[in-house]
C-alpha positions, -999 to +999 in steps of 0.1 A: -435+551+485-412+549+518-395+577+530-384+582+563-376+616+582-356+628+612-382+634+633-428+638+635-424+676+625-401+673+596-424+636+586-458+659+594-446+687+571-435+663+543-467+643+547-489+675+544-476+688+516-476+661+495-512+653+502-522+688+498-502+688+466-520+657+452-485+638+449-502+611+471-538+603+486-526+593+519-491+594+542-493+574+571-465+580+600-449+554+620-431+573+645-403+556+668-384+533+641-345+529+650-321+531+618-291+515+618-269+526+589-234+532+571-234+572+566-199+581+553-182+554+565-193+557+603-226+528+615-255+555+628-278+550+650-309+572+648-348+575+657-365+581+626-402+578+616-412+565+583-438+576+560-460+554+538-473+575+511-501+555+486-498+574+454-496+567+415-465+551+396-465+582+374-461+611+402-430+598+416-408+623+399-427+653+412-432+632+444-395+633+447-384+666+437-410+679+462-396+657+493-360+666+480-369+706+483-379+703+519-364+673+535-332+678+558-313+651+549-286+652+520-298+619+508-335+611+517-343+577+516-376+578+487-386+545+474-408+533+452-428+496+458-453+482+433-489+467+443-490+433+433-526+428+445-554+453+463-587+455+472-606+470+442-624+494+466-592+509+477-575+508+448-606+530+430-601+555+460-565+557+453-572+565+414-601+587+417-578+614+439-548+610+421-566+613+392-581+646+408-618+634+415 
């Protein structure tokens, strides 16, 4: 999933409560990214970080309406991107915790 967030606090929070709530295995944060956007008609221009989480196709519903409770934006950015190839190792890692082992 990418997400991004206003700022590391808000990104931290998210981050550890999605891990903690096993709706992803691992969040990374890239702080510092500029967004340039359309936001109600007006071009933005805003620090954000963004947050990688690695989790399972099938908790991205509960993935979401857990970002959506906390986040501070009115439209969070929460997408979803496929893996078309992976090391095994990892992959195994990834399944094993978000299948709770």
């Amino acid at each position: 999933m990418i997400m991004t967030a206003g700022d590391r606090n808000e990104a931290r929070r998210i981050a550890e409560m999605l891990v903690s709530q096993n709706l992803a295995a691992c969040v990374q944060l890239l702080p510092g990214i500029d967004s340039i956007y359309r936001w109600k008609g007006e071009i933005n221009r805003e620090q954000e970080v963004l947050m990688l989480a690695k989790t399972h196709r099938e908790k991205f519903a509960d993935l979401e309406r857990a970002v959506r409770a906390i986040h501070s934006y009115e439209t969070p950015e929460i997408i979803a991107l496929g893996i078309e190839e992976g090391s095994e190792p990892y992959l195994q890692w990834l399944t094993n915790l978000m299948e709770g082992s």
